[in-house]
C-alpha positions as CSV (number, residue, x, y, z in Angstrom):
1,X,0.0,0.0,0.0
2,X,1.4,3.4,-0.8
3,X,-0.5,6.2,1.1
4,X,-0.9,9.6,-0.5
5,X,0.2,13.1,-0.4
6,X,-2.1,14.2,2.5
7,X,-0.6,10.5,4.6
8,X,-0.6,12.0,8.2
9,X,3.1,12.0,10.2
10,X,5.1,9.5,11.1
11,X,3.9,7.9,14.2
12,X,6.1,7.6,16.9
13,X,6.1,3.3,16.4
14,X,6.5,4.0,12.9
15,X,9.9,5.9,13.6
16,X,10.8,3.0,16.1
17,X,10.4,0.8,13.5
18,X,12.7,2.6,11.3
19,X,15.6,2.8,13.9
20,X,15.3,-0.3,13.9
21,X,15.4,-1.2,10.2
22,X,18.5,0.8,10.2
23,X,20.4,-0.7,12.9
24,X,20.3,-4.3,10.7
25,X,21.6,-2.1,7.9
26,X,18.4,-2.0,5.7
27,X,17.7,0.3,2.9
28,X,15.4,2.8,2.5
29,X,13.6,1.3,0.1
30,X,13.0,-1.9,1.9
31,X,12.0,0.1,5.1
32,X,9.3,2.5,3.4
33,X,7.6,-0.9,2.1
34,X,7.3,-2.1,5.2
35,X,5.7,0.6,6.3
36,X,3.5,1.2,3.2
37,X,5.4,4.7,3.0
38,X,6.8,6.9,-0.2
39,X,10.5,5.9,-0.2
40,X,10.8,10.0,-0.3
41,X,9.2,9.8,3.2
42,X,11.5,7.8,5.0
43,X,14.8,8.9,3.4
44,X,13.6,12.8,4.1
45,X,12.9,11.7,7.7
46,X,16.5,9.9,8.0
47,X,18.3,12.8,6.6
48,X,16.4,15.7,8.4
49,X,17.3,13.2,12.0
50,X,20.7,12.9,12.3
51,X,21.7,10.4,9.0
52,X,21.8,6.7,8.9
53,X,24.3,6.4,11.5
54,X,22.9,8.7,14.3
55,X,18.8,8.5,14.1
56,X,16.9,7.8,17.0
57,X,12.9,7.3,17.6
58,X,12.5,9.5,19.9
59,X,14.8,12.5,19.5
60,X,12.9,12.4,16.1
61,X,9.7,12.4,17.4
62,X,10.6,15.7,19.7
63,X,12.2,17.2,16.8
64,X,8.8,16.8,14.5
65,X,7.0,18.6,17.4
66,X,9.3,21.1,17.7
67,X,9.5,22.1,14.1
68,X,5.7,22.1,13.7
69,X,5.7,24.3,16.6
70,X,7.5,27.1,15.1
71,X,6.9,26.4,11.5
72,X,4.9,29.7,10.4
73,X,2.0,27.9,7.9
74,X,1.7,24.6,6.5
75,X,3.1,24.6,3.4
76,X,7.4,24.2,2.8
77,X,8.9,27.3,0.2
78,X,8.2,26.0,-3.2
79,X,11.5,25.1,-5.4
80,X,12.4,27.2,-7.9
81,X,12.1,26.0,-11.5
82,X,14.2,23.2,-12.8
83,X,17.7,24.0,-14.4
84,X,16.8,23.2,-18.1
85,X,13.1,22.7,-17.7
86,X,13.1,19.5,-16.2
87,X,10.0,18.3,-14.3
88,X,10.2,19.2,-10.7
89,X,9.5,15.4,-9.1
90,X,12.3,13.7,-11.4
91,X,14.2,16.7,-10.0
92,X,13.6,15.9,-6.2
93,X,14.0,12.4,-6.5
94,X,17.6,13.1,-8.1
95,X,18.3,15.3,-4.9
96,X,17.3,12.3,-2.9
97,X,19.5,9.9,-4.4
98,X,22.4,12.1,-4.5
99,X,22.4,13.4,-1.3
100,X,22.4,9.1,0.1
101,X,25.2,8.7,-2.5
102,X,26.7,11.8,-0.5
103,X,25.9,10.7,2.6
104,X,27.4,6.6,2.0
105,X,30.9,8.2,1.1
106,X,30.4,10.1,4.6
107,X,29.1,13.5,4.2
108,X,26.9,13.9,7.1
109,X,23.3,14.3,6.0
110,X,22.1,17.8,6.7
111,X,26.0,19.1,4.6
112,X,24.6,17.1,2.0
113,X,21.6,18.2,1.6
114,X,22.9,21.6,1.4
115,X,25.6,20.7,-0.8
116,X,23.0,18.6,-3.3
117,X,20.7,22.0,-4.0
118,X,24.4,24.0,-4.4
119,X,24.4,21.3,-7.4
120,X,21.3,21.3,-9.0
121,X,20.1,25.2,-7.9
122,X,20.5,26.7,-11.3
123,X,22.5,29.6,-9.9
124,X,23.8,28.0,-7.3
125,X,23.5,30.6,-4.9
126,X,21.8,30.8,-1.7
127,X,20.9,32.7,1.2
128,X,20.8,30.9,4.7
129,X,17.1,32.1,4.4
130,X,16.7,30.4,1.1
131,X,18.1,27.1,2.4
132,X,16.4,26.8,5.6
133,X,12.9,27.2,3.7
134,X,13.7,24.4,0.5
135,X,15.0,21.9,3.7
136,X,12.6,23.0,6.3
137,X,15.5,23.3,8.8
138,X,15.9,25.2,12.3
139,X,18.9,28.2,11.0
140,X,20.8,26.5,13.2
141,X,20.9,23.8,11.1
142,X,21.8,25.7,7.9
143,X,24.6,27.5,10.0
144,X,26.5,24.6,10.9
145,X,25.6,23.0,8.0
146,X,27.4,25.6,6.3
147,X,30.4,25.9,8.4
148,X,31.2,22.8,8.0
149,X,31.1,23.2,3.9
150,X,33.2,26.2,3.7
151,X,35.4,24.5,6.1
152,X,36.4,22.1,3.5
153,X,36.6,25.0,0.6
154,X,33.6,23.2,-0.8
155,X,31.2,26.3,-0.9
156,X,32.6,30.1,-0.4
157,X,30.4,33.1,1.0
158,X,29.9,36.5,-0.5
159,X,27.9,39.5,1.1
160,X,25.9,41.2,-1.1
161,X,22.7,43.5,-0.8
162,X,23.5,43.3,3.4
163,X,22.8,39.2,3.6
164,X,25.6,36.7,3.0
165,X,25.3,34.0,-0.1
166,X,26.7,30.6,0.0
167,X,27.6,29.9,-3.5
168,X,29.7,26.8,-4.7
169,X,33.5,27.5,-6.2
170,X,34.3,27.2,-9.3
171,X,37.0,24.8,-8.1
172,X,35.5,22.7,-5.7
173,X,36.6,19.4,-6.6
174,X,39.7,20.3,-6.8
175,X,39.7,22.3,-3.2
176,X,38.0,18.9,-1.9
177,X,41.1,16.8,-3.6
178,X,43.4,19.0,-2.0
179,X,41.8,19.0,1.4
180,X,42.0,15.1,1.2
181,X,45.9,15.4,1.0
182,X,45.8,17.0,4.3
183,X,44.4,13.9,5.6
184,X,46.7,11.6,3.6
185,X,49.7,13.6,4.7
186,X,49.1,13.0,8.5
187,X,48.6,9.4,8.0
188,X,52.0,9.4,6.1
189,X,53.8,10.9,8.8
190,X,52.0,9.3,11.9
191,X,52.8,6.1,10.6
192,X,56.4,6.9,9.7
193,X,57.2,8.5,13.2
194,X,56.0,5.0,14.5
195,X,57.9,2.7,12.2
196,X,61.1,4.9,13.2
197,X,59.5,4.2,17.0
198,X,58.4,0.5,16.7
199,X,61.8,-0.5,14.4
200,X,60.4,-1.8,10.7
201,X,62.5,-5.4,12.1
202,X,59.2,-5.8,14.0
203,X,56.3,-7.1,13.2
204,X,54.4,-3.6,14.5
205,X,56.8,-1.4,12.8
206,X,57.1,-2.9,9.0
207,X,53.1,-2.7,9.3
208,X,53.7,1.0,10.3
209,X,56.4,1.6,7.2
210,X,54.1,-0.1,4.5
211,X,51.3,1.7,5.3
212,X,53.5,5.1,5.5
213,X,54.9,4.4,2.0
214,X,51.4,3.9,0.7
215,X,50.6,6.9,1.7
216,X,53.4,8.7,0.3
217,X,53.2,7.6,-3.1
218,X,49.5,7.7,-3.0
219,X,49.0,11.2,-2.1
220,X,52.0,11.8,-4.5
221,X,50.3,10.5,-7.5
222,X,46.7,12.1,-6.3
223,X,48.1,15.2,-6.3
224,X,50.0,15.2,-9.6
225,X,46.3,14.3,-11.0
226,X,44.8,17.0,-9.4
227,X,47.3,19.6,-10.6
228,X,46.7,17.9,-14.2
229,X,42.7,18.5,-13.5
230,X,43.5,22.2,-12.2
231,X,45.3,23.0,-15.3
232,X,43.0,21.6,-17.7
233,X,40.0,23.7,-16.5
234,X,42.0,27.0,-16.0
C-alpha cells in the first residue's frame, strides 16, 4: 500500500520501526515498504534526523513537534524552477538519491543536503534564508551546516545586498582533492614516526612503514592528477 500526499506524520512506532530497520543495515527502500510509505518519506525523515548512523525514535519524534511548533504555515517554500526545464519530481527524486550517494561516502546528512541544492540550484547561490525554507530546517541547522562546507573550501560566501550567499566555487573538486591530501599527509607521517618508534625489524613497525609508503606515493600520484585537473580547466 502506498498512502498519498495528505498521509498524516510518522507515528512515533512507525519511527521506532525505522531505527530499527536501520540498525540491521536495511535500505530505505525496503523500510518504506514495510511501512507502506513513499521511499521520499523515509529517506527525508533519515536525513532531516541525524543520517543513517545517528537516528533515533525518539529524538525524532521531539524534533517533529518542535519544528511544527514554530513552522509559520503549512506549506514548505516551493523550489524554484528546474535547471533546463526538467520536471520538478524527477528533480527531487535526483536530490534524494544524491544526497544518500553523499551521505554513504560520509558527508553527514544535513552538509549534504545543502551541498545537493548548491548542485542542482541553477544559480547555485543561496541565502541561509533560502536554504532553511527548500530543507525546512531550524537556522541552526543551515549554519553549521554551512560551516562545515566552507570548512572544506567546498562552498565560499559573499555578502551582497546586506545578507551573505553561500555559493559553490568554481574549483571545488579540486579544493575537496586538495583538502583530502591534508588527511593523507598526517597518515604518512603518523605512521612513519611509528615505524622509526616501533623499528620496521618488527612485526608492528614494518606494518607502520608499509602503510607510511602507501601513503606517500598515493597522495604523491593524487596530487600530480589533481594539478593535471587544475590545469586543464584554468
Amino acid at each position: 500500500m502506498t498512502l498519498g500526499v495528505n498521509a498524516p506524520r510518522l507515528s512515533f512506532e512507525e519511527r521506532r520501526s525505522i531505527a530499527a530497520a536501520l540498525a540491521e543495515g536495511r535500505g530505505f527502500a525496503e523500510i518504506a515498504r514495510d511501512l507502506g510509505r513513499p521511499r521520499s518519506t523515509v529517506s527525508r525523515e533519515v536525513a532531516r534526523n541525524g543520517g543513517v548512523h545517528r537516528y533515533q525514535a525518539g529524538r525524532a519524534q521531539q524534533a517533529t513537534t518542535w519544528r511544527a511548533r514554530r513552522r509559520p504555515g503549512p506549506h514548505p517554500a516551493e523550489p524554484p524552477p528546474s535547471a533546463g526545464g526538467a520536471d520538478t519530481r524527477d528533480v527531487a527524486a535526483f536530490e534524494e538519491r544524491f544526497a544518500e550517494t553523499m551521505i554513504r561516502t560520509g558527508v553527514p546528512a544535513m552538509m549534504a543536503r545543502v551541498l545537493v541544492l548548491m548542485f542542482t540550484g541553477e544559480a547555485g547561490d543561496f541565502t541561509a534564508a533560502e536554504l532553511v525554507a527548500r530543507l525546512q530546517v531550524s537556522p541552526a541547522s543551515i549554519s553549521k551546516a554551512v560551516g562545515w562546507l566552507e570548512g572544506r573550501g567546498l562552498i565560499r560566501r559573499e555578502r551582497r545586498d546586506r545578507r551573505e550567499h553561500y555559493l559553490m566555487s568554481d574549483d571545488v573538486w579540486y579544493r575537496a582533492w586538495k583538502a583530502s591530501m591534508e588527511s593523507m599527509t598526517a597518515w604518512a607521517e603518523h605512521t612513519r614516526e611509528g615505524a622509526a618508534l616501533l623499528g620496521t625489524d618488527s612485526a608492528a613497525g614494518a606494518r607502520m612503514d608499509t602503510t607510511s609508503r602507501f601513503f606517500q606515493v598515493l597522495r604523491h600520484d593524487m596530487l600530480q592528477a589533481a594539478e593535471r585537473w587544475r590545469r586543464t580547466l584554468g
